[in-house]
C-alpha positions in Angstrom: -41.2 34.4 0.3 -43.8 33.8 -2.1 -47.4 33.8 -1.4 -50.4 31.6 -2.7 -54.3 31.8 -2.4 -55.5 28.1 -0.8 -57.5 28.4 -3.8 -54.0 28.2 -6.1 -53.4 24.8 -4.9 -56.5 23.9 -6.6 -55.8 25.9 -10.0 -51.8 25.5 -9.9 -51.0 22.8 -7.4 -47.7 22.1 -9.5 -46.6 25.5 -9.6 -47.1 25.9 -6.2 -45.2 22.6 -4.9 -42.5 23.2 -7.2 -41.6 26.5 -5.6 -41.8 25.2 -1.5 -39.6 22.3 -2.8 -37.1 25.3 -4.0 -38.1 27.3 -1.1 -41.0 27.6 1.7 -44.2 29.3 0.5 -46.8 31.1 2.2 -50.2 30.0 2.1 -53.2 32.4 2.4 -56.9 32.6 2.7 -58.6 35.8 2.2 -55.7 37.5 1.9 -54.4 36.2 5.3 -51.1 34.3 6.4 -52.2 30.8 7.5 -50.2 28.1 6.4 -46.2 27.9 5.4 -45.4 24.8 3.6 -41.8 24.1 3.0 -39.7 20.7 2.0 -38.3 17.9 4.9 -35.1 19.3 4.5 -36.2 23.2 5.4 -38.4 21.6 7.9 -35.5 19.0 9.4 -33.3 22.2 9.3 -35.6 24.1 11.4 -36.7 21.3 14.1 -33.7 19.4 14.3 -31.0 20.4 17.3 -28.1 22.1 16.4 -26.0 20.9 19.2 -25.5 17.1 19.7 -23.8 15.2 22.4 -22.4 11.6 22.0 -25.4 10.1 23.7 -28.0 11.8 21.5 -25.8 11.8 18.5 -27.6 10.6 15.0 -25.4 7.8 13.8 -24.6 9.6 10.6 -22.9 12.6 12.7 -21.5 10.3 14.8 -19.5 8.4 12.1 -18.9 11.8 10.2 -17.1 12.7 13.6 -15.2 9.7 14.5 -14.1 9.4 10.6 -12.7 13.1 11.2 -10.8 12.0 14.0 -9.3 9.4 12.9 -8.1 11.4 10.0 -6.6 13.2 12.3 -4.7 11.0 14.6 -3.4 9.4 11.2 -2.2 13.0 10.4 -4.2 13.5 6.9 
């Protein structure tokens, strides 16, 4: 993981928001771990369930699902 002074975000905030888009990023002060920052999708990856069941299915999983069974009920 790659590691940044909080006073990098001042001197090479692009440098430093490029690489936790491509990957999360450790933020220090004095030396110190304090901070991670990361993109939505590392995030969402990390705080989102794993597991659904129908009743607390997001409607895009649910429609990936039911499109994957219909596929195979038609036999493709």
């Amino acid at each position: 993981m790659k590691s940044y002074a909080f006073s990098d975000l001042n001197r090479q905030s692009g440098e430093v928001l490029d690489a936790a888009l491509a990957a999360p990023v450790m933020l220090q002060k004095r030396g110190k771990p304090k901070l991670v920052m990361m993109s939505v999708e590392a995030y969402e990856r990390l705080t989102y369930p794993r597991a659904y069941t129908i009743e607390n299915s997001p409607p895009e999983i649910l429609a990936e699902l039911l499109e994957g069974l219909n596929e195979l009920i038609d036999g493709k």
